[in-house]
Residue, then its C-alpha position, 0 to 999 in steps of 0.5 A: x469830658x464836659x468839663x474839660x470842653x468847658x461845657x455846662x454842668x449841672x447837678x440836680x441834689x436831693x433835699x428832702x424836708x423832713x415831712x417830704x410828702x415823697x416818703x410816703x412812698x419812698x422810705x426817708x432819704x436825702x434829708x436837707x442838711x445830712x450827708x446823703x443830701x450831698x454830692x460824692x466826693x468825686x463830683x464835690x469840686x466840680x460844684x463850685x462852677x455848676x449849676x445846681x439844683x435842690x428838689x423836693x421830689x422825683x423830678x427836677x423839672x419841678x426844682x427852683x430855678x430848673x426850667x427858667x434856666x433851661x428857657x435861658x440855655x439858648x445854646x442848649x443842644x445836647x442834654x446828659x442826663x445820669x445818676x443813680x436811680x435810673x428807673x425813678x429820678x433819671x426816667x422822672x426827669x429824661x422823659x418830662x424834659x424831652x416833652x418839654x423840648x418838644x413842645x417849646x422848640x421854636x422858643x428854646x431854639x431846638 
């Protein structure tokens, strides 16, 4: 549905390095350069025109580049925010990034 209203799209990817310290919590996965690490093969085609993001832990508001580009995102007004762990990485991200709206509503145009 975004993409068919030419609509911004973003992928946040899990690109763990070996010695992530996020597994001493959670058992190893997504592992940089493995397949797990990699977008499902539905959504691959749709990267080429994305935004993407690599992070190293539960949250992409910490991933390069993330909230530099969300300050740039003068005509953001909606966010969509889904994926497969949704009481870890999804919550780890939704409720940091309304916070951050909402302390910086006037500068990003909210």
């Amino acid at each position: 549905m975004m993409l068919e209203k030419n609509e911004g799209v973003a992928f946040v990817k899990e690109a763990h390095s070996k010695d992530c310290m996020e597994f001493k919590t959670f058992p190893e996965h997504c592992v940089k350069g493995t397949s797990e690490a990699e977008l499902v093969d539905e959504l691959k085609p749709f990267e080429k025109n994305a935004l993407v993001y690599l992070k190293n832990s539960t949250s992409a508001m910490f991933a390069k580049n993330f909230l530099r580009d969300i300050d740039e995102m003068i005509n953001l007004r909606n966010v969509v925010i889904t994926g497969c762990c949704t009481d870890i990485c999804d919550l780890n991200l939704a409720i940091p990034l309304k916070n951050y709206f909402n302390e910086n509503s006037n500068r990003i145009g909210l």
